[in-house]
C-alpha positions in Angstrom: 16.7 -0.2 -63.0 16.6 3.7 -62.1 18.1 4.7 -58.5 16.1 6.0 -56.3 16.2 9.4 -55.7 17.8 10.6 -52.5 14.3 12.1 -51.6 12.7 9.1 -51.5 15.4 7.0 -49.9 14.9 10.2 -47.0 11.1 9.5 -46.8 11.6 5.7 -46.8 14.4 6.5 -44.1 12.2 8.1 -42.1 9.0 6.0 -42.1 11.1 3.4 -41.2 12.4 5.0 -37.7 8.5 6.3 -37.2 7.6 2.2 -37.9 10.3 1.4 -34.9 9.6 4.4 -32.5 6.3 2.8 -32.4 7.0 -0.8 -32.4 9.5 0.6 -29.6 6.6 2.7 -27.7 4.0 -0.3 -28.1 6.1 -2.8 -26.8 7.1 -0.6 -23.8 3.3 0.1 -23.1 2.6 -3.3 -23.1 5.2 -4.2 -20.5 3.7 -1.3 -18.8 0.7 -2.3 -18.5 2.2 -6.1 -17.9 3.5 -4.9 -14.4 0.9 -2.9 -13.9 -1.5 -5.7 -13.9 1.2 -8.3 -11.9 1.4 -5.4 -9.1 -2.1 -6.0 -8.6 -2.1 -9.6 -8.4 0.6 -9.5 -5.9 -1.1 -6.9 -4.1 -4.5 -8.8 -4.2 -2.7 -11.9 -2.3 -0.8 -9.7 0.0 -4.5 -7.7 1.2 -6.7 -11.4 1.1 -8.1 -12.3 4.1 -5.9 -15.1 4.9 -2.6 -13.1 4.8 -4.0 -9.1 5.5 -6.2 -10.4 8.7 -4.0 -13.9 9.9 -0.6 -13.4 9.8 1.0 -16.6 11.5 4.3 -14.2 12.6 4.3 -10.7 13.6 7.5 -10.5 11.4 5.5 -11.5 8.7 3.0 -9.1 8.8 5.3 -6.1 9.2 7.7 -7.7 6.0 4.3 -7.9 3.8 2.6 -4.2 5.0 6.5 -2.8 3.6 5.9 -4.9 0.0 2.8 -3.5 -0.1 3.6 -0.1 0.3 6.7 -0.7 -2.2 4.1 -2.5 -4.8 2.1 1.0 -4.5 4.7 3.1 -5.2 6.2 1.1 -8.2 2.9 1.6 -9.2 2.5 5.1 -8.9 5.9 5.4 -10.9 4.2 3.0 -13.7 1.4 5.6 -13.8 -1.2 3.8 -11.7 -2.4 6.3 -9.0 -2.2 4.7 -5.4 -5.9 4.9 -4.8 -6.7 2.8 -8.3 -4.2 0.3 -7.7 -5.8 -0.1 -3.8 -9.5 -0.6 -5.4 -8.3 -3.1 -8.2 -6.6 -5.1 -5.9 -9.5 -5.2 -3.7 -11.5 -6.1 -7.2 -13.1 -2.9 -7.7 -13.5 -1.3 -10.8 -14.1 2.4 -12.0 -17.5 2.8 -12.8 -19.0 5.0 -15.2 -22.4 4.9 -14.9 -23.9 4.7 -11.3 -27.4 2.8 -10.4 -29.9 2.8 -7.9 -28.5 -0.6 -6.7 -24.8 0.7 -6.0 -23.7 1.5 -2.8 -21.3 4.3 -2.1 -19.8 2.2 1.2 -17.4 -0.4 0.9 -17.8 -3.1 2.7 -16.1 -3.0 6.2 -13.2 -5.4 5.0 -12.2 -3.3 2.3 -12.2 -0.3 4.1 -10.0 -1.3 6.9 -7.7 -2.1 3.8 -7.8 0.8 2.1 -7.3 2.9 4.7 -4.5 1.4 6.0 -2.8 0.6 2.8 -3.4 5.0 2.0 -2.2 5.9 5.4 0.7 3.8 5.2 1.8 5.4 1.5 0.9 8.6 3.1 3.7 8.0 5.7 5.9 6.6 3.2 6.1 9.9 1.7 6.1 12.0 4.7 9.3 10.6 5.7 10.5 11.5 2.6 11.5 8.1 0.4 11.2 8.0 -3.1 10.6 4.7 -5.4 13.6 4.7 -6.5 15.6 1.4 -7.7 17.1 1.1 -4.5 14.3 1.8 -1.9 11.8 -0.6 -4.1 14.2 -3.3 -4.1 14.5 -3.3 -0.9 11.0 -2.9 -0.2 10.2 -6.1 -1.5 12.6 -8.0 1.0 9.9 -6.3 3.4 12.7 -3.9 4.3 12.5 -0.3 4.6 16.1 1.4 4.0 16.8 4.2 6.5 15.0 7.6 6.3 16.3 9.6 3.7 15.4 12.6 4.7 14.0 15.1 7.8 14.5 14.8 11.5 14.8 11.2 11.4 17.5 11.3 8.4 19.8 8.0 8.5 17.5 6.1 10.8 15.5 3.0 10.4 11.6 3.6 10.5 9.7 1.8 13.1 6.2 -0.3 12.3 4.1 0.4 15.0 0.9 -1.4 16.3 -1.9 0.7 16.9 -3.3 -1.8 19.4 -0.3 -3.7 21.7 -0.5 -6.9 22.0 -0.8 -6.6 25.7 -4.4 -5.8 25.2 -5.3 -8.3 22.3 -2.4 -11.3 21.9 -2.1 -11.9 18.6 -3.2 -8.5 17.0 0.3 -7.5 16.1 0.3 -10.5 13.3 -2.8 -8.2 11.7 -1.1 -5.9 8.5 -4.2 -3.6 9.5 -3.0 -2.8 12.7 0.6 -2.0 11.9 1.4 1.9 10.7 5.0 2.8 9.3 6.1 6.0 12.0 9.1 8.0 12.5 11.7 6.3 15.0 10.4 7.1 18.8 11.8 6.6 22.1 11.1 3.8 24.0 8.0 3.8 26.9 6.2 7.2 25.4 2.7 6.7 25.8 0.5 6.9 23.1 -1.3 9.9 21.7 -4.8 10.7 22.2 -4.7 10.5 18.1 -3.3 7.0 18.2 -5.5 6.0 21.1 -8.5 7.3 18.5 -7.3 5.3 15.7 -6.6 2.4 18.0 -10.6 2.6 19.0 -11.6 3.3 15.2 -9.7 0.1 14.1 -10.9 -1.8 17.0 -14.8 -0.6 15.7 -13.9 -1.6 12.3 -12.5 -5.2 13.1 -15.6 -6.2 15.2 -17.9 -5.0 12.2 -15.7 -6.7 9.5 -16.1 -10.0 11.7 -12.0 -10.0 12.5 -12.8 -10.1 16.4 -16.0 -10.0 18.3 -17.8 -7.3 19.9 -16.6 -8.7 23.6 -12.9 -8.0 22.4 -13.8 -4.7 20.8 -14.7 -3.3 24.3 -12.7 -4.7 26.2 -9.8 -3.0 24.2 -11.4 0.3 24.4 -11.6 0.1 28.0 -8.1 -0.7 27.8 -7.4 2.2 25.9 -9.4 4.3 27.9 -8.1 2.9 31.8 -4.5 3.4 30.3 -4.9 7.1 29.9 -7.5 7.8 32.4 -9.9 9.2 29.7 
């Protein structure tokens, strides 16, 4: 039997490692796309109406707005922009052809979501974390390590409510009503922006069906009487 040449034992060489690099790549992709697709799901049960809306502990809703923020930003590592993975855990799908019958709005649940899922990542960032090994693993205990960076550098974040309890018991146990801020001191009265959003959110709930339209004004005129405006 003749022996192969050393040219063809380099060519065989070398489509076998091209054969492996892309077994290798494939495989990865697929695990990719894997946890990609279990974000999601874990997402989609964290923002359902039964858990996003109807929280039966305040502590719970704070723990599952931080794992969903952490599930967005393992996302956004994996490739999955934050405002893709929002829509397909709220089922919605890219479309590429638009009919008469679509409608540009979502409906008021999902938007309450949405925002409040984008403005917490949006805070995420602004204090300056990073999904990292250590801050997602964390994360997903519903704990937020302490600000890496900034003014507030070395100190644990604070979840706020946009609308206290004081003025609607039971509202702190809604994930849509908490927001992820920079530690503050304790008895500053809110700002005329977070008295805004407090009234938006109000607004939306009533028109999503979360409270009715008695409890909607009677928390803007709480908002309003406690600031004199």
């Amino acid at each position: 039997m003749e022996t192969p040449s050393p040219r063809y034992i380099i060519t065989r060489a070398a489509f076998l490692i091209i054969v492996l690099v892309a077994i290798l790549y494939g495989m990865r992709f697929v695990k990719k796309l894997q946890r990609q697709s279990a974000i999601v799901a874990e997402l989609k049960s964290i923002t359902s109406d039964s858990s996003f809306f109807q929280q039966f502990y305040a502590e719970d809703a704070r723990k599952s707005l931080v794992r969903a923020i952490g599930l967005i930003a393992e996302a956004k590592g994996l490739g999955l922009l934050p405002e893709a993975t929002i829509a397909r855990s709220q089922g919605i799908e890219k479309k590429y052809f638009n009919t008469d019958s679509d409608s540009d709005q979502p409906v008021a649940k999902v938007r309450i979501i949405t925002n409040s899922l984008r403005t917490n990542y949006e805070n995420f960032l602004r204090l300056g974390y990073k999904a990292d090994s250590l801050t997602l693993r964390e994360m997903k205990s519903g704990k937020l390590p302490p600000i890496p960076s900034g003014p507030g550098s070395g100190k644990s974040p604070v979840i706020a409510t946009l609308i206290d309890a004081s003025i609607s018991p039971g509202i702190e146990k809604v994930i849509a009503n908490l927001e992820i801020r920079p530690p503050q001191s304790e008895g500053l009265p809110p700002t005329d922006i977070e008295i805004a959003a407090a009234k938006r959110l109000a607004s939306e709930l009533a028109e999503a069906g979360i409270i009715e339209d008695a409890v909607r004004k009677k928390i803007a005129e709480s908002l309003t009487s406690s600031t004199g405006k």
